[in-house]
VEXKOLGU-920837 format. One record per residue (C-alpha): residue number from 1; x, y, z. Coordinates in steps of 0.02 Angstrom, whole numbers, plus 50000, padded with zeros to 5 digits. Example, Ala and Ser with C-alpha at 12.3 -4.5 7.8 and 13.67 -1.06 7.14 Angstrom:
BEGIN
[1, [50615, 49775, 50390]]
[2, [50684, 49947, 50357]]
This chain:
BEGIN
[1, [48246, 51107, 50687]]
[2, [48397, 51204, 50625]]
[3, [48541, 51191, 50491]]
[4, [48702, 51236, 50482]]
[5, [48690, 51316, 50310]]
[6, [48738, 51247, 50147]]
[7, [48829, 51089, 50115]]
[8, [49014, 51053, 50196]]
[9, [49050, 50935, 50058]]
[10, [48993, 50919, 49873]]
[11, [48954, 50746, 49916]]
[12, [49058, 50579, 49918]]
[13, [49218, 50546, 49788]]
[14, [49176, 50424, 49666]]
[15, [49216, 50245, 49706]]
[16, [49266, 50142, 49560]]
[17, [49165, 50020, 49520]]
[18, [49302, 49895, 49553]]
[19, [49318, 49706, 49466]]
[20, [49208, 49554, 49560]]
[21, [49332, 49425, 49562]]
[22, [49296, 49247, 49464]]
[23, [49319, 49091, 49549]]
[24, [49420, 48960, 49452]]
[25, [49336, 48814, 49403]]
[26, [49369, 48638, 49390]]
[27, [49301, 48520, 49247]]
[28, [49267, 48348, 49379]]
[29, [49328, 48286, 49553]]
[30, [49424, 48133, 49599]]
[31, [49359, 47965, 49604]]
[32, [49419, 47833, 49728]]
[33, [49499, 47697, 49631]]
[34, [49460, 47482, 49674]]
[35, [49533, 47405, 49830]]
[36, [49501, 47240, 49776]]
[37, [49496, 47130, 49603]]
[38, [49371, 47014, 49581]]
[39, [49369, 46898, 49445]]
[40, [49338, 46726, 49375]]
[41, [49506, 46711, 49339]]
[42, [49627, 46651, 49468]]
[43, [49791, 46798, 49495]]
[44, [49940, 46744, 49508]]
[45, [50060, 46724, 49677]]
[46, [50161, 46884, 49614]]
[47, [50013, 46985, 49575]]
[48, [49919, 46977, 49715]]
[49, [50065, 47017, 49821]]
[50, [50106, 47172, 49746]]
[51, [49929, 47227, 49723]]
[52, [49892, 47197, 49916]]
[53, [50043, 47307, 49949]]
[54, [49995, 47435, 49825]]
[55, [49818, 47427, 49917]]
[56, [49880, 47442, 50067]]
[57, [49991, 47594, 50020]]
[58, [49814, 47692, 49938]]
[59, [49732, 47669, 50099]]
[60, [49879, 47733, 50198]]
[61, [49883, 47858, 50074]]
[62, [50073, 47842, 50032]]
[63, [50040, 47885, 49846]]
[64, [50230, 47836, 49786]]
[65, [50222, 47686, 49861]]
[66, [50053, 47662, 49761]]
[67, [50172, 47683, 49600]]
[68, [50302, 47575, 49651]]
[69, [50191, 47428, 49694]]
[70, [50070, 47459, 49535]]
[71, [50221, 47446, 49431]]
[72, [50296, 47294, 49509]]
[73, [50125, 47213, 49493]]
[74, [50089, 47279, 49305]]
[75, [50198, 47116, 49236]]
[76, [50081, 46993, 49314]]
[77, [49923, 47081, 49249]]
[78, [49845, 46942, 49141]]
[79, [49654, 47000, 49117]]
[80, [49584, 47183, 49085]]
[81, [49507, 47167, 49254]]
[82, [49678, 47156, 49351]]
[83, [49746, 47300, 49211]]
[84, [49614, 47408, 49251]]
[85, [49617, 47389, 49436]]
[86, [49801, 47468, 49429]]
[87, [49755, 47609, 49304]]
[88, [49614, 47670, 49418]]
[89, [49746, 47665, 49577]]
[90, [49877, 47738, 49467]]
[91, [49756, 47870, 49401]]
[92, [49710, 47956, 49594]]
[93, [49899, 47920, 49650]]
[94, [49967, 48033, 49498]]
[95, [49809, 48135, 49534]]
[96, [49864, 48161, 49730]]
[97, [50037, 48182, 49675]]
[98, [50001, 48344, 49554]]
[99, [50057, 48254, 49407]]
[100, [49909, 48274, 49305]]
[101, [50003, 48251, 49130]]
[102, [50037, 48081, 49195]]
[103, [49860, 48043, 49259]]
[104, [49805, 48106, 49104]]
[105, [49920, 47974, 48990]]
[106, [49846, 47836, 49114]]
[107, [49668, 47869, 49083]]
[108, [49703, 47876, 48899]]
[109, [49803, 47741, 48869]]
[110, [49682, 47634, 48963]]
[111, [49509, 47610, 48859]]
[112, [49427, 47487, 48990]]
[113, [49424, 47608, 49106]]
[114, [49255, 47686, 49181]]
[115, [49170, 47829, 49130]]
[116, [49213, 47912, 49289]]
[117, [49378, 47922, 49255]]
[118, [49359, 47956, 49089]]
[119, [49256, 48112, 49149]]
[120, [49397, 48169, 49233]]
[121, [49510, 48209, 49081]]
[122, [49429, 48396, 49090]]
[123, [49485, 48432, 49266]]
[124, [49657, 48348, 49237]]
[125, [49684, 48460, 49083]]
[126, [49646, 48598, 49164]]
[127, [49782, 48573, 49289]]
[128, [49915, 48532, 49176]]
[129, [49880, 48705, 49097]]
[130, [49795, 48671, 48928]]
[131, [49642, 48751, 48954]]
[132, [49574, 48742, 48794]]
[133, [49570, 48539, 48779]]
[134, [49502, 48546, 48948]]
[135, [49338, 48671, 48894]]
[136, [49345, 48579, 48738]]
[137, [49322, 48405, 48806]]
[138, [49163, 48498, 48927]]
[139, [49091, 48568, 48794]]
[140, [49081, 48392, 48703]]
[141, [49019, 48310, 48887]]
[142, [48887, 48463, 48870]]
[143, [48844, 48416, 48679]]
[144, [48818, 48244, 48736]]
[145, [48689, 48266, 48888]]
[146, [48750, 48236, 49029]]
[147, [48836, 48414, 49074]]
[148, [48833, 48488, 49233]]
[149, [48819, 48643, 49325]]
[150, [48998, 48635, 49357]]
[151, [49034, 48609, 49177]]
[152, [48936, 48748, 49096]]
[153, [49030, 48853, 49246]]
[154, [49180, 48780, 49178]]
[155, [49167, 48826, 49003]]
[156, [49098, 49003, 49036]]
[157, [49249, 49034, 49135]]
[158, [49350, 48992, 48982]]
[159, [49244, 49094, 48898]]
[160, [49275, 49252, 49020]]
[161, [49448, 49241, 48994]]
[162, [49458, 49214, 48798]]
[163, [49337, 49382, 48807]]
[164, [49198, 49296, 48733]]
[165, [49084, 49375, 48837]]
[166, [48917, 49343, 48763]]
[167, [48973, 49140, 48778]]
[168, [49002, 49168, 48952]]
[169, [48850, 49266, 48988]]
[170, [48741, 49110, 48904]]
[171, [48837, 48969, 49010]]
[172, [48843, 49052, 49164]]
[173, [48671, 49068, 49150]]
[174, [48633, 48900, 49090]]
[175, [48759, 48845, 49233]]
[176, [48633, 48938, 49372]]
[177, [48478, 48829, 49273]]
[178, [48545, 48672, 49272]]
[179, [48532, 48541, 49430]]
[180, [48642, 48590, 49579]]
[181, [48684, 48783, 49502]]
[182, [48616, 48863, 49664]]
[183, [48742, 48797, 49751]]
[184, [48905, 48908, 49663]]
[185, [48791, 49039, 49624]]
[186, [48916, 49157, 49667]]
[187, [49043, 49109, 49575]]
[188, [48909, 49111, 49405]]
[189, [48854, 49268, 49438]]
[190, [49023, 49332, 49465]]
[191, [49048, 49260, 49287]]
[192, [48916, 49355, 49216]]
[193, [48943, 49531, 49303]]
[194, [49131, 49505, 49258]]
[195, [49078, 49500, 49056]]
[196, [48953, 49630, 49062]]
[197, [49123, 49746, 49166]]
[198, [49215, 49695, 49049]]
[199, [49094, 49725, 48885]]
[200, [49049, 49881, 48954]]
[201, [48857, 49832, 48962]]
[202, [48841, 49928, 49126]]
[203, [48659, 49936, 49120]]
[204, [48660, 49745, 49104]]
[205, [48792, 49749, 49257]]
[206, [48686, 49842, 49364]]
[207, [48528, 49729, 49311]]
[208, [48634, 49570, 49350]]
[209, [48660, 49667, 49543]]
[210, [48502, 49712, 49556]]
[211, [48453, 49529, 49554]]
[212, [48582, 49459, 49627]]
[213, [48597, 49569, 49792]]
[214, [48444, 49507, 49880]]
[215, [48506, 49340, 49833]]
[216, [48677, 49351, 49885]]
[217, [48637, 49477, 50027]]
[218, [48831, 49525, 50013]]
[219, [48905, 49698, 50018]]
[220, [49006, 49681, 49845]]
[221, [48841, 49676, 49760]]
[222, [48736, 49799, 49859]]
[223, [48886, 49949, 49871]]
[224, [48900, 49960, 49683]]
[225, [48699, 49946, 49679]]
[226, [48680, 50093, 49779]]
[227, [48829, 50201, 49717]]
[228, [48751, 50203, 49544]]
[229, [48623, 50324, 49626]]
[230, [48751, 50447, 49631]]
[231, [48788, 50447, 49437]]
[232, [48596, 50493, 49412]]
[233, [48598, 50661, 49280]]
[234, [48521, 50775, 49399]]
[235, [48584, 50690, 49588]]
[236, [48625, 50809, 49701]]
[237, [48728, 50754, 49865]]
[238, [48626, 50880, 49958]]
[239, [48493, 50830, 49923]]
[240, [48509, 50634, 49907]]
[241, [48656, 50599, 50009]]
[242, [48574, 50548, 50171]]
[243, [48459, 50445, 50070]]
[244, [48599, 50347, 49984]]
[245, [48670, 50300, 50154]]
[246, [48496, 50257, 50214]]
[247, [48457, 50143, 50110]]
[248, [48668, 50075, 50107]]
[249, [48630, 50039, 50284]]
[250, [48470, 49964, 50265]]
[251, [48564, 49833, 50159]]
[252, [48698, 49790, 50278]]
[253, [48834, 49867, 50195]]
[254, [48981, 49941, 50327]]
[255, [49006, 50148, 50301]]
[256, [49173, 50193, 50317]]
[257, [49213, 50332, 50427]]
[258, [49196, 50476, 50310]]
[259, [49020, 50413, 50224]]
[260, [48964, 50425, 50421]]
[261, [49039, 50598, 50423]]
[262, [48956, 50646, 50272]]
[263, [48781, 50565, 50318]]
[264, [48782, 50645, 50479]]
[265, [48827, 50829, 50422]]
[266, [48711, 50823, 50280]]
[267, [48564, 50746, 50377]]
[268, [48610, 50901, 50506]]
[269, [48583, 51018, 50355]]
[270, [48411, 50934, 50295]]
[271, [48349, 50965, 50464]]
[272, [48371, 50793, 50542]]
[273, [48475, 50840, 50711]]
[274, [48430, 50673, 50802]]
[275, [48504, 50564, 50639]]
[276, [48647, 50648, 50637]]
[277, [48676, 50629, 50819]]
[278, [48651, 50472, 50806]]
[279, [48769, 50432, 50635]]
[280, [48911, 50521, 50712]]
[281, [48916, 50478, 50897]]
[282, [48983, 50320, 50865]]
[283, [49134, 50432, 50778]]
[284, [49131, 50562, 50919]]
[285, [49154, 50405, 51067]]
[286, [49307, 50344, 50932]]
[287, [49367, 50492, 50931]]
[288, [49361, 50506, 50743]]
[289, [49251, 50655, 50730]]
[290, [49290, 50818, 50841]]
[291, [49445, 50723, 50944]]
[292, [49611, 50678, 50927]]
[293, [49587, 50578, 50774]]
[294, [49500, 50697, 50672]]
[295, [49609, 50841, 50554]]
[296, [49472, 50952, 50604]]
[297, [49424, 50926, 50764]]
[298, [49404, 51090, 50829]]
[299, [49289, 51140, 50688]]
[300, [49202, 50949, 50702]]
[301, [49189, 50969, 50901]]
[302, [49073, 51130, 50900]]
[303, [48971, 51062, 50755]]
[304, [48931, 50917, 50845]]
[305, [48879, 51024, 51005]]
[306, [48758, 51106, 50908]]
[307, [48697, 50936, 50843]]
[308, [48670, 50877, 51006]]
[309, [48583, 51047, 51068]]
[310, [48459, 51025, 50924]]
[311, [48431, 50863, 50947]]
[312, [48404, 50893, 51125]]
[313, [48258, 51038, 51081]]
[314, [48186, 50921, 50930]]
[315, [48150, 50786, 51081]]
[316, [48100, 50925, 51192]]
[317, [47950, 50968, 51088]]
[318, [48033, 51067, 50939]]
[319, [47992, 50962, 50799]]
[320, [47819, 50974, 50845]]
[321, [47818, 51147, 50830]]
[322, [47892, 51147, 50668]]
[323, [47751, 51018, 50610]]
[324, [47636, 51153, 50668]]
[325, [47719, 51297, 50582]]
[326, [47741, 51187, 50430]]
[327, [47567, 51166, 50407]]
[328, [47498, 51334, 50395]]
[329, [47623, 51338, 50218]]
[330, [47562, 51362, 50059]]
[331, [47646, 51213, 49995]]
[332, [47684, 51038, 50058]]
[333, [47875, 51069, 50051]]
[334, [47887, 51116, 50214]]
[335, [47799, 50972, 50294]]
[336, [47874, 50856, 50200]]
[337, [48057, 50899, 50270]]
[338, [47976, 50881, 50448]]
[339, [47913, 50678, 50403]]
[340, [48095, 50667, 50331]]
[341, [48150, 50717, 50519]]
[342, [48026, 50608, 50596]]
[343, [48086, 50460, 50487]]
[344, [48285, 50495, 50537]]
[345, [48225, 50495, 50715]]
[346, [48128, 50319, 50696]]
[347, [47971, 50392, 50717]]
[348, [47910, 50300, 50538]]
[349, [47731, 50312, 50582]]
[350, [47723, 50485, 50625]]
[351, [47841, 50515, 50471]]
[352, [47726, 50417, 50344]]
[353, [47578, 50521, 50420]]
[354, [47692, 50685, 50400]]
[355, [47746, 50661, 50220]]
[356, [47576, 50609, 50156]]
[357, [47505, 50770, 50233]]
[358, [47644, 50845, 50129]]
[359, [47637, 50772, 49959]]
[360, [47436, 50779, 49991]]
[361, [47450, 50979, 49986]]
[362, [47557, 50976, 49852]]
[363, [47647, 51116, 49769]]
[364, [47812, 51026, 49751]]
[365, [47953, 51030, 49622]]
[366, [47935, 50889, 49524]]
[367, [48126, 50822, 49590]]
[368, [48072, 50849, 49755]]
[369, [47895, 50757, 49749]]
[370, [47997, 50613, 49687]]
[371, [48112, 50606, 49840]]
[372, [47960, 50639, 49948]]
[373, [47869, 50470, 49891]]
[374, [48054, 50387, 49883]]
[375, [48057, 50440, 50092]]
[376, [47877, 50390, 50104]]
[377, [47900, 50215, 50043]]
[378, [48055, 50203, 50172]]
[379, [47956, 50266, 50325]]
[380, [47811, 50126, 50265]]
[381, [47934, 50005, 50258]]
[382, [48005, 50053, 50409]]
[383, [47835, 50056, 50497]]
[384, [47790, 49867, 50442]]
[385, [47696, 49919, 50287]]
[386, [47786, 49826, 50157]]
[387, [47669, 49797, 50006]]
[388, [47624, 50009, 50021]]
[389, [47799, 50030, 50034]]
[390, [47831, 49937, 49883]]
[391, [47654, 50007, 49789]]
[392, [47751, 50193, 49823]]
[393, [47908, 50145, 49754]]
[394, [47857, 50076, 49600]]
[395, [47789, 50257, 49567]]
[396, [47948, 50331, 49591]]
[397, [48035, 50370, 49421]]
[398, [48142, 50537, 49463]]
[399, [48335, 50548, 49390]]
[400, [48390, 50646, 49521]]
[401, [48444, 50478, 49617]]
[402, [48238, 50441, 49704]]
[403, [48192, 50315, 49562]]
[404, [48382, 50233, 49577]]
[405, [48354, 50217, 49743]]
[406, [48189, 50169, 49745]]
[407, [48254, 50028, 49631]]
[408, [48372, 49985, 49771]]
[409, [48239, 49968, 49909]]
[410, [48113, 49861, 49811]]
[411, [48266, 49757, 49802]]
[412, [48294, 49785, 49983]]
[413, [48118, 49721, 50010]]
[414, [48154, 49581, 49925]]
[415, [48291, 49514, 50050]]
């Protein structure tokens, strides 16, 4: 196994952090109003007419014709039954037809009407634009009992945007308890990592991710996860790199083309020829790295020969030998970077066996025993040994990105 030398890079830029967008949230949903009156009392000729054509105009869904009809027929409206069978058409047609200042006056000009409706004065609020009558009127359906997930969503929205972030921490989270909160979990958690971006409570943020990328199992959550690694005090993007875009692919998340570039040169460095082959072939077939699309391509063309010629030998029978030569060492170091070539190759048995032998003769910098049980747990996990993968992680505690990471993959494990 060869390297190239030192690094080509000092690592990847910093990505931002970036904002997790909120999902606007609405107080109720519509209710379909009567299609028929009945009653003791006996309408009259003109009423009936008009309501039938009013009737017939909901189900067609002709919502000014609803009006029209409802308004001829409102004269003839003798009992509270025959009233409130017009409000409740009135209500959805002036619902259907955006005009939710109007739906609004209907519903509250109209005290027979059902509590449905009535529960829909939040929702209608909210779309005529006052905002805080609409989380006002939630909060007093919360108060009451009989809130929602949708409501405590609702009012911790509000919240967000009023910058009361600890109130929108406490009702998103109430919103995720309460019956039916699992199914806009997104859009609560997206409440709660927006406060705690907002409040600057990053290590809650990155809590809140940690939890909610297994859940979620979506790249917005797990790329932020994993990019904290990189703010560790003593990270090193020689020394971690490749393990941060390990473990980003082991989480689904899509490298771009120069985290591949990266990866692959840097796993070349730490010994790992037939990783890095495999990273940047991909790039190589695109023409991305070493051709026609690539600024360096000359430069990036030879590289990736030698790549492929010490890939060729490690296959061949070389990274044996170096397994050999690497244990007659004094220290484990040596053995260790062999299991970490073994476990970029896929070999995860032989590289758990490797790196055990490694750690076992000890002799390492304290940094670099932590990344050697951070790779061990990987190769175990990657072998189908799950619980010792997670028993070695949970031992990891380095700050020169292993214990971040090994953070991430318990998470990982989780998934």
């Amino acid at each position: 196994m060869k390297s190239f030398g030192k690094a080509i890079r000092n690592g990847l830029p910093a990505i931002g952090l970036g904002l997790i967008s909120t999902v606007a949230l609405v107080g109720v949903t519509a209710v379909s109003a009567p299609v028929a009156v009945a009653q003791k009392v006996e309408s009259s000729k003109e009423f009936v007419e008009h309501f039938g054509l009013a009737n017939k105009a909901y189900q067609a869904k002709q919502w000014n014709d609803v009006l029209k009809e409802t308004d001829a027929a409102a004269p003839f409206a003798k009992t509270a039954q025959e009233k409130g069978a017009l409000a409740q058409m009135r209500v959805v047609a002036f619902q259907q037809l955006k005009r939710p200042k109007d739906a609004i006056k209907e519903i509250e000009g109209n005290s027979s009407l059902p509590n449905t409706y009535k529960d829909m004065l939040p929702g209608l609020y909210d779309q005529a634009g006052d905002k805080a009558k609409a989380a006002q009127l939630t909060k007093e359906k919360i108060q009451s009992g009989k809130g929602s997930a949708t409501d405590y969503g609702y009012v911790a929205n509000n919240e967000l945007a009023t910058k009361d972030y600890k109130g929108a921490i406490a009702d998103a989270q109430k919103a995720l308890q309460a019956p039916g909160g699992s199914a806009n979990s997104a859009t609560y958690y997206n409440i709660i990592l927006k406060a705690q971006l907002d409040s600057k409570d990053m290590d809650g943020y990155y809590a809140t991710l940690e939890k909610v990328a297994p859940i979620l199992k979506k790249e917005v959550y797990w790329r932020p996860l994993i990019e904290r690694t990189m703010k560790e005090p003593k990270y090193k993007s020689q020394d971690a790199e490749v393990d941060v875009m390990r473990t980003m692919k082991a989480a689904g998340v899509q490298l771009q083309t120069k985290e591949l570039t990266e990866y692959g040169e840097f796993a070349y460095n730490r010994g790992s020829a037939i990783e890095a082959e495999n990273v940047l072939e991909p790039l190589v077939k695109s023409g991305e790295y070493g051709g026609p699309k690539d600024p360096k391509g000359e430069r990036d063309k030879k590289l990736y020969a030698s790549i492929q010629a010490d890939a060729k030998a490690d296959k061949a029978g070389d990274m044996a030998k170096s397994e050999a030569d690497a244990a007659t060492k004094a220290t484990g170091e040596q053995l260790v970077a062999v299991g970490d070539a073994y476990l970029g190759a896929g070999n995860y048995a032989k590289a758990v066996e490797v790196i055990q032998k490694g750690i076992a003769k000890g002799q390492l910098e304290p940094g670099a025993l932590e990344l050697a049980k951070l790779r061990l747990g990987m190769a175990q996990f990657k072998a189908g040994q799950k619980d010792d993968a997670k028993k070695t992680w949970a031992t990891v505690k380095g700050d020169n990105g292993s214990g971040w990471l090994a953070r991430c993959w318990l998470a990982i494990a989780k998934s």
